[in-house]
Short mmCIF file of the C-alpha atoms (twelve columns), coordinates in Angstrom:
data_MODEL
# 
_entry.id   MODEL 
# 
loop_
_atom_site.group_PDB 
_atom_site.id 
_atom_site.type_symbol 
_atom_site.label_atom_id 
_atom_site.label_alt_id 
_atom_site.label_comp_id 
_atom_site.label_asym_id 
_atom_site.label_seq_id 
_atom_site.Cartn_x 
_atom_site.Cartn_y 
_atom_site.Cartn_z 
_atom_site.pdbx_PDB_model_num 
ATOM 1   C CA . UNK A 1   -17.563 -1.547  -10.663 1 
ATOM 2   C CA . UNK A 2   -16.857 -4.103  -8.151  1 
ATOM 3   C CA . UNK A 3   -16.867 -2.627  -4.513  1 
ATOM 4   C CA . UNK A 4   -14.622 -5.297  -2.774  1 
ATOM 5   C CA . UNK A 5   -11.489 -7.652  -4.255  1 
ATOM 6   C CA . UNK A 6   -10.343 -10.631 -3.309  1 
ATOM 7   C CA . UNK A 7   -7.213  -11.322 -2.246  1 
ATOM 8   C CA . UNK A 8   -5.229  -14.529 -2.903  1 
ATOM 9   C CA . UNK A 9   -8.298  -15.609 -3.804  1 
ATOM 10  C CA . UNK A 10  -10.006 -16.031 -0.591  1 
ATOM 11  C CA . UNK A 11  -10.009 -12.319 1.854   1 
ATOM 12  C CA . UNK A 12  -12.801 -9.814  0.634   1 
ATOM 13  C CA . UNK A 13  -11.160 -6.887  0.664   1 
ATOM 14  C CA . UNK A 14  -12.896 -2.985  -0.009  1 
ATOM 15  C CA . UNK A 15  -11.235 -1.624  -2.821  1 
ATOM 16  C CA . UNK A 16  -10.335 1.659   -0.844  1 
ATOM 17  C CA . UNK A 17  -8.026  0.624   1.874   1 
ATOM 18  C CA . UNK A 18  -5.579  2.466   4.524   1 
ATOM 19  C CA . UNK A 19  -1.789  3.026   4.401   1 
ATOM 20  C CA . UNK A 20  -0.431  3.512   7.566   1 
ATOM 21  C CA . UNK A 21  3.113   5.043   7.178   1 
ATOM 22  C CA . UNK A 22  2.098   8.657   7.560   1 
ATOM 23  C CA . UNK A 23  1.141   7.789   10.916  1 
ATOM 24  C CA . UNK A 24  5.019   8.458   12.196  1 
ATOM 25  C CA . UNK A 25  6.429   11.378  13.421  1 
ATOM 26  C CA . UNK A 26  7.397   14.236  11.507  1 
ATOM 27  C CA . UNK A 27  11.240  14.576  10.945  1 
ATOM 28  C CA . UNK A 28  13.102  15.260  13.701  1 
ATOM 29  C CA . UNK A 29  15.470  18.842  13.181  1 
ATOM 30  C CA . UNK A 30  17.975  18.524  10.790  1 
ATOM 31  C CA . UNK A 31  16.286  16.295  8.992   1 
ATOM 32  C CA . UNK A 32  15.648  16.775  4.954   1 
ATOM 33  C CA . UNK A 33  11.294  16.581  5.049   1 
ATOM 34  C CA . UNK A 34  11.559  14.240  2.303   1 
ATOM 35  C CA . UNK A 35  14.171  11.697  3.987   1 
ATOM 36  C CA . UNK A 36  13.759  11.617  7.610   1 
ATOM 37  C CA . UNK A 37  10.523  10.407  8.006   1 
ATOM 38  C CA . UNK A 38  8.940   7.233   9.109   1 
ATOM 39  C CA . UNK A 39  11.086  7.237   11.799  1 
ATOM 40  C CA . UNK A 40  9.899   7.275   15.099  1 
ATOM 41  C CA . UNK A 41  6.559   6.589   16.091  1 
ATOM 42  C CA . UNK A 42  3.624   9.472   16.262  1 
ATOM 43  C CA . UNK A 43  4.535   12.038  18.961  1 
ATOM 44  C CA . UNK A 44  0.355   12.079  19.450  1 
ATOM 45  C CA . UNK A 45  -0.034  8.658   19.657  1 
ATOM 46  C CA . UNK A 46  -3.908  8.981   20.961  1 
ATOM 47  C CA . UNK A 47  -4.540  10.535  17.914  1 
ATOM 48  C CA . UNK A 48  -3.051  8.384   15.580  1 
ATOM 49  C CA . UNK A 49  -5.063  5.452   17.208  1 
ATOM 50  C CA . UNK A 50  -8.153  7.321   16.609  1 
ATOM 51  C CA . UNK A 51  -7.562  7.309   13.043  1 
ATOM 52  C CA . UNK A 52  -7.006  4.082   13.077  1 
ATOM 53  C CA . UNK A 53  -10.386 2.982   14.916  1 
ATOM 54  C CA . UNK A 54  -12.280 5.338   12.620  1 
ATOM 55  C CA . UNK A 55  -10.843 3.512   9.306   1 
ATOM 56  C CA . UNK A 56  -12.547 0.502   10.794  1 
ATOM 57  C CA . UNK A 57  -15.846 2.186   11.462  1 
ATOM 58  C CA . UNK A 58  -15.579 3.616   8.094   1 
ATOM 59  C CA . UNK A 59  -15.562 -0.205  6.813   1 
ATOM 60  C CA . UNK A 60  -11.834 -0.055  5.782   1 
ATOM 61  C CA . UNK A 61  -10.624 -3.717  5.898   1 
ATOM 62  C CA . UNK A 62  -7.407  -3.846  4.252   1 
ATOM 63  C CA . UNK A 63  -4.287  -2.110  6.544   1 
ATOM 64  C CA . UNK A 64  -1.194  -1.682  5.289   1 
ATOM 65  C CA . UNK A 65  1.978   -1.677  7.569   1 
ATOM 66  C CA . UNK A 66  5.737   -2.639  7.362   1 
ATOM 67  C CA . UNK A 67  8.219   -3.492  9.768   1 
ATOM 68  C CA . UNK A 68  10.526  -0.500  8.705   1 
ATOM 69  C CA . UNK A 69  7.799   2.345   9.705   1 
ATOM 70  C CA . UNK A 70  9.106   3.889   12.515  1 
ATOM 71  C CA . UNK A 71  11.729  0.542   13.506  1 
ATOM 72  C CA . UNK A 72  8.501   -1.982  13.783  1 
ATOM 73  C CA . UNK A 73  6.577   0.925   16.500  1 
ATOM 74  C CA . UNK A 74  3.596   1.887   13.306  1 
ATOM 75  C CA . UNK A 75  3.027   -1.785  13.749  1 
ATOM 76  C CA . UNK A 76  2.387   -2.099  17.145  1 
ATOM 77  C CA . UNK A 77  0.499   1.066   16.452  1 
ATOM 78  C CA . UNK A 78  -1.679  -0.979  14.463  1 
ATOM 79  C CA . UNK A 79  -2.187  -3.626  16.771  1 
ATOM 80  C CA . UNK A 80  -3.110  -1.110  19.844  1 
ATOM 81  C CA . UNK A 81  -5.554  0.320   17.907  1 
ATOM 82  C CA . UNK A 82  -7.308  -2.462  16.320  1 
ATOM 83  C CA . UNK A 83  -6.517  -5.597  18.103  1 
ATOM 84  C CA . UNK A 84  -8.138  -8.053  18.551  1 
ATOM 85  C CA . UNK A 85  -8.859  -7.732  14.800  1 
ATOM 86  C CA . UNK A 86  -12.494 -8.034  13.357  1 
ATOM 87  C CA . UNK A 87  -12.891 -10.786 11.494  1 
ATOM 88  C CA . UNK A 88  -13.415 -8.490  7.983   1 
ATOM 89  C CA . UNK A 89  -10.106 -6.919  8.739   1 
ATOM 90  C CA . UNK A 90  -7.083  -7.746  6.348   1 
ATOM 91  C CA . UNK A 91  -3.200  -6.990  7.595   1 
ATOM 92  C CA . UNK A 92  -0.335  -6.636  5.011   1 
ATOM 93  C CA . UNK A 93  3.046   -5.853  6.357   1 
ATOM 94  C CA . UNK A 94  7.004   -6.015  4.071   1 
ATOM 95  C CA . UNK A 95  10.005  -7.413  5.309   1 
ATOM 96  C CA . UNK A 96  13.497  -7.063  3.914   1 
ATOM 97  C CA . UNK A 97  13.917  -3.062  4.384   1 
ATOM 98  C CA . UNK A 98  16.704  -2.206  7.037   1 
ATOM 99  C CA . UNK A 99  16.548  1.133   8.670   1 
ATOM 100 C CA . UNK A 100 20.245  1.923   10.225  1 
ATOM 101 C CA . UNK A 101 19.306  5.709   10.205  1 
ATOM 102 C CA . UNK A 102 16.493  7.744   9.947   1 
ATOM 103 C CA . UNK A 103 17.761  8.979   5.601   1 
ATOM 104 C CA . UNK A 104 18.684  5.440   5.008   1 
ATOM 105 C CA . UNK A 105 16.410  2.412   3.605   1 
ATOM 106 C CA . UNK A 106 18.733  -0.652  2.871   1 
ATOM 107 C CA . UNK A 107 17.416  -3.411  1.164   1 
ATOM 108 C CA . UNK A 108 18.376  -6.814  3.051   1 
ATOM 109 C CA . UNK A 109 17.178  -10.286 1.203   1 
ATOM 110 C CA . UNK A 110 19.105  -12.836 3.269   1 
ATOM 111 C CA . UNK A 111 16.749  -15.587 3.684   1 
ATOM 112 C CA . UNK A 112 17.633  -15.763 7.595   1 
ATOM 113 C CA . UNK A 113 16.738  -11.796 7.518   1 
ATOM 114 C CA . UNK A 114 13.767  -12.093 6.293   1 
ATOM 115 C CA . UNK A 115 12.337  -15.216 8.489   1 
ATOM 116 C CA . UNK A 116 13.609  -13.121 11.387  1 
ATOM 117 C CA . UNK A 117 11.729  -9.978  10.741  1 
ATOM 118 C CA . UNK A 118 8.282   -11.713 10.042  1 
ATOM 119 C CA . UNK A 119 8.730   -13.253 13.472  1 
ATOM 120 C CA . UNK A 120 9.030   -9.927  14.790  1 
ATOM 121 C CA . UNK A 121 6.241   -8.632  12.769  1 
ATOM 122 C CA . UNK A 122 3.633   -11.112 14.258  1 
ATOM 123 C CA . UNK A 123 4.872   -10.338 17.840  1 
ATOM 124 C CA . UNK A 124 4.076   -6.864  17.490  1 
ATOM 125 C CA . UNK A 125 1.049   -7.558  15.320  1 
ATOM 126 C CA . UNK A 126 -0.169  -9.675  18.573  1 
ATOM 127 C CA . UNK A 127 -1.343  -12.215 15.037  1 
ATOM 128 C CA . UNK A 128 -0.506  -15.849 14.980  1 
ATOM 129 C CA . UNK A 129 -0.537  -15.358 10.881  1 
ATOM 130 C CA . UNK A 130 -0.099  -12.606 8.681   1 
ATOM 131 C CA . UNK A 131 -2.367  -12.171 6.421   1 
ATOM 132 C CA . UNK A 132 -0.512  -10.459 3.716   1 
ATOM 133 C CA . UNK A 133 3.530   -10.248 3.755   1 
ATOM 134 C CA . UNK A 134 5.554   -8.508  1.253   1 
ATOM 135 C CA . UNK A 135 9.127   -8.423  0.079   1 
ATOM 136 C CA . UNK A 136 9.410   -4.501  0.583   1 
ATOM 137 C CA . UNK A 137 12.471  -4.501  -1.765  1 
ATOM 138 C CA . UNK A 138 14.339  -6.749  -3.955  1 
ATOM 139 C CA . UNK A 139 17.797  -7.200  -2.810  1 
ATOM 140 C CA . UNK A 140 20.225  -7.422  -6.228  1 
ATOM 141 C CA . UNK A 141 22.248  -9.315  -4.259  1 
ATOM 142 C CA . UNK A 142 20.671  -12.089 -3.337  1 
ATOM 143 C CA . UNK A 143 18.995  -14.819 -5.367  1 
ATOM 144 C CA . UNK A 144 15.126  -13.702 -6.149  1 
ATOM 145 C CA . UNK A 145 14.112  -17.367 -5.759  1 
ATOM 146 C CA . UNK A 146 15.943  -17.159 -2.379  1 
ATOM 147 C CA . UNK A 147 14.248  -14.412 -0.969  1 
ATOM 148 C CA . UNK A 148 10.161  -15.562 -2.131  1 
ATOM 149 C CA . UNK A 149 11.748  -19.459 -0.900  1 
ATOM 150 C CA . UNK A 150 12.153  -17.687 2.754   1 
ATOM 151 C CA . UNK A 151 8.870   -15.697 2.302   1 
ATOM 152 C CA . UNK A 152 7.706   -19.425 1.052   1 
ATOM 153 C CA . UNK A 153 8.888   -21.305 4.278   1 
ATOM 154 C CA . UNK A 154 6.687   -18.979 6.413   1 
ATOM 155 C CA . UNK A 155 3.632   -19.663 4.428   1 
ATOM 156 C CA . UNK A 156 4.535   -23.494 4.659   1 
ATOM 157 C CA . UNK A 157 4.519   -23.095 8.917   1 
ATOM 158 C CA . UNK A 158 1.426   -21.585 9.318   1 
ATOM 159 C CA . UNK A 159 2.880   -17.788 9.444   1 
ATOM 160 C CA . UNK A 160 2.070   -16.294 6.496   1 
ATOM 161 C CA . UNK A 161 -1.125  -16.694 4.323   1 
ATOM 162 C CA . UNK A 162 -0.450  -14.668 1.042   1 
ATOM 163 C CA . UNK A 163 2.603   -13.224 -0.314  1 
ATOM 164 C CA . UNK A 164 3.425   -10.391 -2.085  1 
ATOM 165 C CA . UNK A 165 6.034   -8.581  -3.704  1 
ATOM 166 C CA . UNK A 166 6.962   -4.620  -3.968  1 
ATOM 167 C CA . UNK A 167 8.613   -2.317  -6.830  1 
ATOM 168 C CA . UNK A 168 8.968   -5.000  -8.785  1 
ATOM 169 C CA . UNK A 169 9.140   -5.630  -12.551 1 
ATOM 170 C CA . UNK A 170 6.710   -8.098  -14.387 1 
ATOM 171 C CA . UNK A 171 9.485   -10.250 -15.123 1 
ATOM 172 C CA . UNK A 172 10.260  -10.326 -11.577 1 
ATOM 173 C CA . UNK A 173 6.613   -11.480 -10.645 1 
ATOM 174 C CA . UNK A 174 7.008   -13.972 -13.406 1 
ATOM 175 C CA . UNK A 175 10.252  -15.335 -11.892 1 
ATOM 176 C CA . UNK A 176 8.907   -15.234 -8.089  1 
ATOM 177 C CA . UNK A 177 5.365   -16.974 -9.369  1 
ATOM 178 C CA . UNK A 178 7.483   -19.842 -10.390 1 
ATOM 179 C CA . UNK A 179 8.641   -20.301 -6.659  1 
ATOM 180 C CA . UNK A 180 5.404   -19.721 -4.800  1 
ATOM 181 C CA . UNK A 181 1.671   -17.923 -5.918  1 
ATOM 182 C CA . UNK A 182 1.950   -14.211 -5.795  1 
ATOM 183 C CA . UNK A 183 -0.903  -12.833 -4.301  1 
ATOM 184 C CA . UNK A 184 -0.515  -9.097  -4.857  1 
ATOM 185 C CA . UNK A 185 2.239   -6.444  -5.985  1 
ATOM 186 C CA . UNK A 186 2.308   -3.383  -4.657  1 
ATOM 187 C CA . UNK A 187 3.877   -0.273  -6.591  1 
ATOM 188 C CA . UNK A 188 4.348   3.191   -6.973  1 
ATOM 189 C CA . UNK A 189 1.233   4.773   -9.157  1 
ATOM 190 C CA . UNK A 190 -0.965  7.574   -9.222  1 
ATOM 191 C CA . UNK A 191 -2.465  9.077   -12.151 1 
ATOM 192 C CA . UNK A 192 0.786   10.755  -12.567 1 
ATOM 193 C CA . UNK A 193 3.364   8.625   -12.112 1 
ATOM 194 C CA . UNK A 194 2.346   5.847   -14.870 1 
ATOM 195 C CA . UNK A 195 5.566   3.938   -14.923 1 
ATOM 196 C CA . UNK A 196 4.254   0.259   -13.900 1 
ATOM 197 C CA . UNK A 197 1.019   0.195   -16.265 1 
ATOM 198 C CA . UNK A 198 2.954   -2.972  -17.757 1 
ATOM 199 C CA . UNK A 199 2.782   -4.306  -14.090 1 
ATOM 200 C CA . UNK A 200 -0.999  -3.423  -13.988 1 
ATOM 201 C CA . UNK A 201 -2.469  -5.367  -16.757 1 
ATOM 202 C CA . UNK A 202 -0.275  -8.344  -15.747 1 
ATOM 203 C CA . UNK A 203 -1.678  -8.186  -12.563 1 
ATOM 204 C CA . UNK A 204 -4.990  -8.172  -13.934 1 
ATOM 205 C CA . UNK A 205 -4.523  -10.935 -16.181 1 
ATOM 206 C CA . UNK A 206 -3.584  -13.159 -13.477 1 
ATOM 207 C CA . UNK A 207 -5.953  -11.895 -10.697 1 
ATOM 208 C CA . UNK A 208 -3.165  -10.458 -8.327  1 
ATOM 209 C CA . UNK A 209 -4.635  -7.581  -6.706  1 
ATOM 210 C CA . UNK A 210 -2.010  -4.311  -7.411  1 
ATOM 211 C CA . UNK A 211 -1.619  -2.049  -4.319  1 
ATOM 212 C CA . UNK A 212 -0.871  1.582   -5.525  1 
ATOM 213 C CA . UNK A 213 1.337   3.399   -2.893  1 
ATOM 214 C CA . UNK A 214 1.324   6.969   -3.456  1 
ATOM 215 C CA . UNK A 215 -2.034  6.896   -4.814  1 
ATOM 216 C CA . UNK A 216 -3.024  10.569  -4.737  1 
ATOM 217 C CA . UNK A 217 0.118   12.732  -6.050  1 
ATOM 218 C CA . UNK A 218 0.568   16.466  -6.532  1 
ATOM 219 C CA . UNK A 219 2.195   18.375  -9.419  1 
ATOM 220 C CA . UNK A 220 0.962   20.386  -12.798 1 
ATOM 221 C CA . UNK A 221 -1.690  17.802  -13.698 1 
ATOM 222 C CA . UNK A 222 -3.797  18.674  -10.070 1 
ATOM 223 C CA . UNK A 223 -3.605  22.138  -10.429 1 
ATOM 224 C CA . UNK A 224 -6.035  24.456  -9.803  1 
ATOM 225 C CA . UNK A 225 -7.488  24.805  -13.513 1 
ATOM 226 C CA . UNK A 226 -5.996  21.306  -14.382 1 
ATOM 227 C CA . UNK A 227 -8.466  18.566  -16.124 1 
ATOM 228 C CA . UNK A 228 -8.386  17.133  -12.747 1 
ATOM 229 C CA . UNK A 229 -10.018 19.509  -11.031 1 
ATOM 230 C CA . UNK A 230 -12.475 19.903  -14.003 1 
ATOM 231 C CA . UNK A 231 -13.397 16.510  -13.770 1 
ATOM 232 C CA . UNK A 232 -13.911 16.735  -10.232 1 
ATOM 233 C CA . UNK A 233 -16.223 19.505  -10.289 1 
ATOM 234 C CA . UNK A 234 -18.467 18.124  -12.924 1 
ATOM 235 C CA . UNK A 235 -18.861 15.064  -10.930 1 
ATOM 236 C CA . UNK A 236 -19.022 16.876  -7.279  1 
ATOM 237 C CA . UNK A 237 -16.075 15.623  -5.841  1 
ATOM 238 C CA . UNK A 238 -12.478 16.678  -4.613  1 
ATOM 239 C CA . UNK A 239 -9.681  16.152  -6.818  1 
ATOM 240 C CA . UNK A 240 -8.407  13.653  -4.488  1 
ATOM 241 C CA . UNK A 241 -11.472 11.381  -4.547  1 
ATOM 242 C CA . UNK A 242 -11.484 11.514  -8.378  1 
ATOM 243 C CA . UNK A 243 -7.755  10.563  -8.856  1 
ATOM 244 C CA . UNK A 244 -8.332  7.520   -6.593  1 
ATOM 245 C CA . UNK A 245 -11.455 7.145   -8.286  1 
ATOM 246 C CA . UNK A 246 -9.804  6.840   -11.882 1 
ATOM 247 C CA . UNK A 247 -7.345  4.299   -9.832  1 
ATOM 248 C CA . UNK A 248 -10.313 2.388   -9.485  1 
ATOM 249 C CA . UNK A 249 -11.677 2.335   -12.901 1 
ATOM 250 C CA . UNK A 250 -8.499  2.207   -14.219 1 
ATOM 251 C CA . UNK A 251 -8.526  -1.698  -13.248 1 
ATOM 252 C CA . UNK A 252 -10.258 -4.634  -11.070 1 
ATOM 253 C CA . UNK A 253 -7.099  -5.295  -9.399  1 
ATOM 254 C CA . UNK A 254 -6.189  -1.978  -8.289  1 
ATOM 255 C CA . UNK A 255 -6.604  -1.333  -4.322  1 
ATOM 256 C CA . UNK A 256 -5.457  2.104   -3.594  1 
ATOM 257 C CA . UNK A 257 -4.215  2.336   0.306   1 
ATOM 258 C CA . UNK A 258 -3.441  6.136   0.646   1 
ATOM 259 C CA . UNK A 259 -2.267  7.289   4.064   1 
ATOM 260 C CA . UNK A 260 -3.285  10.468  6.118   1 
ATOM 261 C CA . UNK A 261 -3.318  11.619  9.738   1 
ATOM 262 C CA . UNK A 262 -6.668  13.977  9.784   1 
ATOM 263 C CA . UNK A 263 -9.908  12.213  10.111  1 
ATOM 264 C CA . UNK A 264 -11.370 14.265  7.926   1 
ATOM 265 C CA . UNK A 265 -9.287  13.308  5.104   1 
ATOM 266 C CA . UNK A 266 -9.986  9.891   5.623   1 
ATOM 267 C CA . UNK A 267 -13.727 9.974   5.440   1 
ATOM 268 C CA . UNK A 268 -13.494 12.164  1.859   1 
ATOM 269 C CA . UNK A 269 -10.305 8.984   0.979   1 
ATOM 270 C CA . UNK A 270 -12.938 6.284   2.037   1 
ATOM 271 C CA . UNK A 271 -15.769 8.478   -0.032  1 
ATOM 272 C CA . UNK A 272 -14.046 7.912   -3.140  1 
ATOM 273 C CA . UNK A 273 -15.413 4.371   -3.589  1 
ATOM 274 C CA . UNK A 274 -18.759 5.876   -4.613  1 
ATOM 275 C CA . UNK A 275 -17.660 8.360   -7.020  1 
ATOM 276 C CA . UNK A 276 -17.933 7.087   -10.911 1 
ATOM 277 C CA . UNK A 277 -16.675 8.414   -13.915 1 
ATOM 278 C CA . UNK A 278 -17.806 8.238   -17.247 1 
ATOM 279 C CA . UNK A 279 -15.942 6.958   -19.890 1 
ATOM 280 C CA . UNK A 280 -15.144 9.548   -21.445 1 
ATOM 281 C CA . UNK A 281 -14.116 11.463  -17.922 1 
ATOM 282 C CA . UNK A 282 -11.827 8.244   -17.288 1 
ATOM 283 C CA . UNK A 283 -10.213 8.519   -20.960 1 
ATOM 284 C CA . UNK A 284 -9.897  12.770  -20.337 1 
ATOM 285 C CA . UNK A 285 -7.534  11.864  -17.472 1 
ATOM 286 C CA . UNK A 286 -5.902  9.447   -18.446 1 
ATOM 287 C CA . UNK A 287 -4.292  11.461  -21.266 1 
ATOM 288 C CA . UNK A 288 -3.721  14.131  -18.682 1 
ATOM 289 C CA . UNK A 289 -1.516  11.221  -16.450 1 
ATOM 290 C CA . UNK A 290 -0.016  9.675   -19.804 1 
ATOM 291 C CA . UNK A 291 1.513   12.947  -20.549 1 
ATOM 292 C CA . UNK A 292 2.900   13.970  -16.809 1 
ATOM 293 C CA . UNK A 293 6.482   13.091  -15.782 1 
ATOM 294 C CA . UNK A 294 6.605   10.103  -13.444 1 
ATOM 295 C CA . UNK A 295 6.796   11.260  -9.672  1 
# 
């Protein structure tokens, strides 16, 4: 199993890499947990730069970011912490995600919009090119081909280097590949939530690297006595590490970025690239995850 990916064709990346949106604040009172966060930036900010430092000295390359995390502070957060940027070191960030309150995430296409926010996004990335950009949503109401034409513009200036799109269809990577090369797709999948396995293999088949957000979920199938946690012990690892470790077998393209705040979890996250799985471990969960409701 291949250690490193890469992407567009031309930036090694480590298969394991590091989301950063946990790194906000926690919701403010009043809040619903599930829709107020990502918000404001980290109340311990020290802290959340630490984690960020020790990614890189765990050999993490691949950082993902978006301008809507926290109202474009988590990527200033970013550049604080690791700027100026080794050379190994890969940024993605999306565009085209308003944020008027802290329950609301509006999707906003308009071609001007999106040019906008990517010149925001390399001010506060302190970059003169972003290495990865991504549509963050698809806006219904505007053209596709308009929105991957604006995302196509930057590329054409010198801005961007690789595009990419998020929770997208593979018809919609189809339609945007016919406007500019897609360099990666990033969706929502875990081992539970199996809804884009369509998107997977297309990815594969045309070498576009598939960024799982979400990567390690919760519910019945990582129970306690769940085949999961079987798996885990015959192979002497947490449950965590072997659910992003059946990401990774599960395909080439797949480069799991999940998110936490304690250093600790990071190191066992960043551990999971050496677990394997036999065959017939890999097949034993995957039943398990074709059987769960999606998350």
């Amino acid at each position: 199993m291949a250690s490193t990916f890469e992407l567009g064709g031309d930036l090694p990346v480590g298969r394991i890499g590091y989301g950063t949106m946990r790194l906000a604040a926690a919701p403010e009172p009043g809040f619903d947990a599930g829709a107020g966060h990502i918000w404001r930036a980290p109340r311990d900010r020290d802290a959340a730069i630490a984690v960020l430092r020790r990614a890189a000295e765990l050999g993490i390359t691949l950082f993902d970011t978006a301008d809507s995390y926290a109202l474009g502070e988590n990527e200033a957060l970013v550049a604080e912490a690791l700027h100026p940027y080794r050379d190994d070191v890969v940024i993605a960030t999306k565009v085209g995600v308003a944020r008027p309150s802290p329950t609301e995430w509006v999707p906003i296409g308009h071609p001007a919009y999106l040019r906008q926010q990517a010149e925001l996004s390399l001010r506060r990335l302190r970059v003169d090119r972003i290495d990865l950009l991504q549509l963050h949503r698809v806006d219904p109401a505007v053209p596709l081909a308009d929105q991957i034409g604006a995302l196509r513009q930057l590329v054409e200036e010198g801005k961007v280097r690789h595009i990419g799109l998020s929770e997208v269809s593979v018809g919609q990577l189809r339609e945007a590949a016919e406007v500019t090369p897609i360099a990666a797709v990033q969706n929502l999948y875990n081992l539970g939530a199996r809804q884009h396995e369509d998107v997977v293999d297309y990815a594969a088949a045309q070498g576009i690297a598939f960024i799982p957000f979400f990567p390690v979920a919760g519910g019945s199938h990582a129970a306690a006595d769940s085949p999961l946690a079987e798996v885990a012990a015959e192979i002497g690892a947490t449950p965590a590490q072997t659910a992003l470790a059946w990401l990774l077998h599960r395909s080439p393209v797949i480069l799991p970025i999940p998110g936490t705040t304690s250093i600790e979890h990071l190191a066992e996250n960043t551990a999971a690239a050496q677990v394997r799985l036999s065959a017939e471990q890999f097949d034993r969960l995957s039943a398990v995850g074709a059987a769960a409701v999606p998350a």
